[in-house]
C-alpha positions as CSV (number, residue, x, y, z in Angstrom):
1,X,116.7,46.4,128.1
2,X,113.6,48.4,129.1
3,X,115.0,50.7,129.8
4,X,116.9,51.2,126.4
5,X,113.5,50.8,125.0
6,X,112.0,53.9,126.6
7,X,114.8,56.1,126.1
8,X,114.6,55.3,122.4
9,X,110.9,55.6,122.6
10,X,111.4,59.1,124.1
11,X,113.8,60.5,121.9
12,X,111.6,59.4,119.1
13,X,108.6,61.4,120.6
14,X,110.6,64.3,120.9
15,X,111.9,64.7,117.8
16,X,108.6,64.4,116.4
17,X,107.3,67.0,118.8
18,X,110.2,69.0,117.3
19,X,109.4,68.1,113.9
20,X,105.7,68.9,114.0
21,X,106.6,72.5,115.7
22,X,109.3,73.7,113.1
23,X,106.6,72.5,110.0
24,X,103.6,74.9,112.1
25,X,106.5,77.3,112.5
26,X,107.5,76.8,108.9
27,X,103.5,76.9,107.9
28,X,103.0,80.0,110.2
29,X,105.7,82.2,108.2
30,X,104.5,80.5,104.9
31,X,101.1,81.9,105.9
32,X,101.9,85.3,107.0
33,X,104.5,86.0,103.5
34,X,101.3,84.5,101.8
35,X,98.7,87.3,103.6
36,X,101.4,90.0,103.5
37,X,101.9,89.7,99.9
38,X,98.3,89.2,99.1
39,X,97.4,92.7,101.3
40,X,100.5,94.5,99.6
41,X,98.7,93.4,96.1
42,X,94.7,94.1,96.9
43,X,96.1,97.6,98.2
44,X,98.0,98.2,95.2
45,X,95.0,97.1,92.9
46,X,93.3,99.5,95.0
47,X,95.0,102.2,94.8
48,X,95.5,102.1,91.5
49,X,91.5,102.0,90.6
50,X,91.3,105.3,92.7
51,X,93.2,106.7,90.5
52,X,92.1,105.8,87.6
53,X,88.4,106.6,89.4
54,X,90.1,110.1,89.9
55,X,90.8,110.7,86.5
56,X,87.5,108.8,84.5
57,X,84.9,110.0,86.9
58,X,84.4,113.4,87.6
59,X,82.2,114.4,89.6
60,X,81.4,113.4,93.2
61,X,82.6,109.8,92.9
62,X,85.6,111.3,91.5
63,X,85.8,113.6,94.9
64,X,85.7,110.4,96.9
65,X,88.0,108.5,95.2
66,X,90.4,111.4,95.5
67,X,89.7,111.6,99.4
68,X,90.1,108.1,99.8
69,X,93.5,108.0,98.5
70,X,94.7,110.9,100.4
71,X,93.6,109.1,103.4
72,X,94.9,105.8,102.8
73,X,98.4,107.5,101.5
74,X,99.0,109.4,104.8
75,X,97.9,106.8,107.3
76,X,100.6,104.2,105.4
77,X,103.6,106.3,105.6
78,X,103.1,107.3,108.8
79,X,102.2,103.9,110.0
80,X,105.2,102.8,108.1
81,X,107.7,105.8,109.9
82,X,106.5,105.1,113.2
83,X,107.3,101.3,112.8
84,X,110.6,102.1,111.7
85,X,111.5,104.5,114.2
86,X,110.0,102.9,117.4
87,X,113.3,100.4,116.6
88,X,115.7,102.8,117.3
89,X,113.5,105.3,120.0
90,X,111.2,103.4,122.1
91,X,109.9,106.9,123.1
92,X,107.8,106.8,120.0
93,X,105.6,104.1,122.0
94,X,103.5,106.6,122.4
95,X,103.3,108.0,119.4
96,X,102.2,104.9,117.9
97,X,99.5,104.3,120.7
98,X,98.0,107.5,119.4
99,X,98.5,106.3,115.9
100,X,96.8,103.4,116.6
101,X,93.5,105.7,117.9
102,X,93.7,107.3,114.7
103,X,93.5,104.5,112.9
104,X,89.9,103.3,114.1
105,X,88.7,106.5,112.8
106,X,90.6,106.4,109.5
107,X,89.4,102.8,109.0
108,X,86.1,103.7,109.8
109,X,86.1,106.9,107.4
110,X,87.9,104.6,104.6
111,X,85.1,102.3,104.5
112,X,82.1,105.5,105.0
113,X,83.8,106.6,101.7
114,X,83.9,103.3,100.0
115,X,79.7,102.0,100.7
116,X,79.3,105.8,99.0
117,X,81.1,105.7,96.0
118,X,78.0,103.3,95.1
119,X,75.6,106.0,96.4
120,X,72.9,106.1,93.8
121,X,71.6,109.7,95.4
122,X,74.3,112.0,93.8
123,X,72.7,115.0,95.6
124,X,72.8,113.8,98.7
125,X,76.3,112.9,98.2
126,X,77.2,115.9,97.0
127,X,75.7,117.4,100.2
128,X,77.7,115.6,102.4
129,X,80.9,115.7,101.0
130,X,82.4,119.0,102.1
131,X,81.6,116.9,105.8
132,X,83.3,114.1,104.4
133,X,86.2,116.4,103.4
134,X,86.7,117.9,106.9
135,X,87.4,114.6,108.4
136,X,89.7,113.6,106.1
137,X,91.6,116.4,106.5
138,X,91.5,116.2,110.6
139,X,92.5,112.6,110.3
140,X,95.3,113.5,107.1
141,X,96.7,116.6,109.1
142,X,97.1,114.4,112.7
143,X,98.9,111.7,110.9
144,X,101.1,113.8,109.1
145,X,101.7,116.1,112.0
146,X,103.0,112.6,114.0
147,X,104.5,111.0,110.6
148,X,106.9,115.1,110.8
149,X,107.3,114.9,114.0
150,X,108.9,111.5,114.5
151,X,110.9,112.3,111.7
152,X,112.1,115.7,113.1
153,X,112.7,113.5,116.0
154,X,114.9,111.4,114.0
155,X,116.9,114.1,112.2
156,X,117.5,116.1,115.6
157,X,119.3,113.0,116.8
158,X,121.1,112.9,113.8
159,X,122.1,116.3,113.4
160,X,123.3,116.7,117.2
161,X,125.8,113.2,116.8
162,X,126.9,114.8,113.8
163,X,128.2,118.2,115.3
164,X,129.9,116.3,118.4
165,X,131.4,114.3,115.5
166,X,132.1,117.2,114.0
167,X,133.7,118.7,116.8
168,X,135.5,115.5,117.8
169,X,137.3,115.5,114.6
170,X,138.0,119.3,114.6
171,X,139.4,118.5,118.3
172,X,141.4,115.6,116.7
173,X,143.0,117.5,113.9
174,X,144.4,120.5,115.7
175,X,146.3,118.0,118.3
176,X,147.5,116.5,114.8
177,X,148.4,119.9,113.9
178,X,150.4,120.8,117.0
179,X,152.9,122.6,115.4
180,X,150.5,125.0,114.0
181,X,149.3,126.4,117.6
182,X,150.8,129.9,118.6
183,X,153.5,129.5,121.4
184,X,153.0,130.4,125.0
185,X,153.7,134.2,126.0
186,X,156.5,132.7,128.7
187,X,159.2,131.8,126.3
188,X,162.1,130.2,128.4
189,X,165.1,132.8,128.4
190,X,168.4,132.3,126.7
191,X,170.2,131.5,129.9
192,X,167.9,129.3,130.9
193,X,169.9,125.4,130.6
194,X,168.0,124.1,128.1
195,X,166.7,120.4,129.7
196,X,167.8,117.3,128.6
197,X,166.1,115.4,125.3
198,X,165.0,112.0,126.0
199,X,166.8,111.6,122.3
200,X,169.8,113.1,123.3
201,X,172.8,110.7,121.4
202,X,174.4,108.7,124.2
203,X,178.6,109.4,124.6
204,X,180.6,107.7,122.9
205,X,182.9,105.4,125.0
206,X,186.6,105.7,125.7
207,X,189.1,104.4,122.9
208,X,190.8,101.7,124.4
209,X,194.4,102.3,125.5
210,X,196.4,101.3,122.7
211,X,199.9,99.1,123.3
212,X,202.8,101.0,122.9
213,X,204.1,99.7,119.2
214,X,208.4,99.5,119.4
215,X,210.0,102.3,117.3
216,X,211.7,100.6,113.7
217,X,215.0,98.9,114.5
218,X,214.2,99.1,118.1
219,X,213.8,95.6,119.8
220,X,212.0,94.7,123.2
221,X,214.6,94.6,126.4
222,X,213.6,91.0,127.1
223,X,213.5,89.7,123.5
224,X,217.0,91.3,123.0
225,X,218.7,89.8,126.2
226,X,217.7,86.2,125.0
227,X,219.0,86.9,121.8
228,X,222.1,88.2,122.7
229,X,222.0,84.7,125.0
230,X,221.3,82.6,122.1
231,X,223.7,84.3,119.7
232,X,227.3,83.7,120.0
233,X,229.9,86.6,120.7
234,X,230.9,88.2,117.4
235,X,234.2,89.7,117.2
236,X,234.7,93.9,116.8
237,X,236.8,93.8,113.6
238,X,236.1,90.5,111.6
239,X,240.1,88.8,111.5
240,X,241.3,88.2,107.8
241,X,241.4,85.4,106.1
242,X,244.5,83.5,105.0
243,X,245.9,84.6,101.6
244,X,245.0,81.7,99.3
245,X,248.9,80.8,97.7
246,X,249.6,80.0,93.8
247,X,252.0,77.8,91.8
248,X,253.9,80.9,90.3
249,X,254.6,82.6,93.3
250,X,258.1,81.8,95.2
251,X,258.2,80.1,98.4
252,X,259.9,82.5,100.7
253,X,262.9,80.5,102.3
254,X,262.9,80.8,106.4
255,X,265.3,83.0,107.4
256,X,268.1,81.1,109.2
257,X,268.8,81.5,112.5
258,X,272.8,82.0,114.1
């Protein structure tokens, strides 16, 4: 009975281990769509009011705006190709360890821009932007030269399994098409005995003998010696019969004898 007791006291602990894991599993995911989609919104708030910064401000802060949404556009989509394409090439490993260099910069030149958009000193700032420029185009132009190159990557891989498909299929169609190929230049001769087709019709066989029918009127030896057995013996000439007498005719007298 005890030890029924502890196996059911057991099994209970486990499936409350279980229970608690799958609800900090369950929180865990909750959590992570809950940050993802909060990150996907505060970036598109953000990009949108550099836009708009683009547009209402000229000037400096304009210029700054303007650089920081180039930066933050290139170093998503190649962030975003290299995740996708690591999937399917695990060469692009290193490519996305070098990505992941560039990023500390990038971040770091994302957030420089940002504290000066509230620069007071518009001279200053306007001193140090063609600086500000250069690095974002050294930090734009290395991420788009990985971003291109993983996707070159990509299309070279698809472009080579499409001509061996290509040429698969062409290989495929002329042994369809056999017929269409030119003959050999050693044509067999015409007293050559042509070979035997494996759908050749088979010969028919042999008519059975057929039994000899009797000619009309004509009667089988044995069959005609038990009849003639069974049958009595007719006369040649059939004998007449006796004259049938009447009441008008005479009765011939016997001639008398001396």
């Amino acid at each position: 009975m005890e030890a029924v007791i502890a196996v059911v006291a057991l099994l209970f602990v486990l499936f409350l281990a279980v229970g608690a894991y799958a609800v900090v599993k369950a929180v865990g995911a909750a959590k992570r769509g809950v940050d993802r989609t909060l990150s996907q919104a505060r970036r598109t708030v953000e990009d949108t009011t550099l836009r708009a910064k683009t547009f209402a401000q000229p000037g400096a802060v304009g210029e700054l705006a303007q650089l920081r949404l180039t930066l933050r556009t290139s170093m998503r989509a190649t962030q975003d190709a290299l995740h996708a394409g690591v999937a399917e090439d695990p060469s692009l490993h290193e490519s996305l360890a070098l990505f992941e260099r560039l990023s500390v910069h990038g971040h770091e030149l994302d957030d420089e821009l940002k504290r000066l958009e509230s620069e007071p000193d518009r001279i200053t700032l306007s001193q140090r932007l063609p600086s500000l420029k250069e690095r974002t185009q050294q930090i734009t132009k290395a991420a788009d030269s990985l971003r291109w190159a993983a996707r070159d990557r990509a299309h070279k891989f698809a472009d080579d399994d499409l001509d061996l498909l290509r040429t698969q299929i062409d290989m495929e169609a002329g042994a369809l098409r056999h017929w269409t190929t030119e003959p050999s230049d050693t044509q067999p001769t015409a007293s050559s005995a042509p070979s035997a087709s494996p759908f050749s019709a088979s010969p028919w066989p042999d008519p059975a003998p057929a039994e000899s029918s009797p000619q009309p009127g004509a009667t089988a030896p044995t069959e005609r010696s038990d009849r003639t057995a069974q049958e009595p013996t007719r006369p040649a000439i059939t004998p007449p019969s006796p004259r049938p007498t009447y009441p008008w005719e005479k009765q011939t007298k016997p001639e008398s004898t001396t």
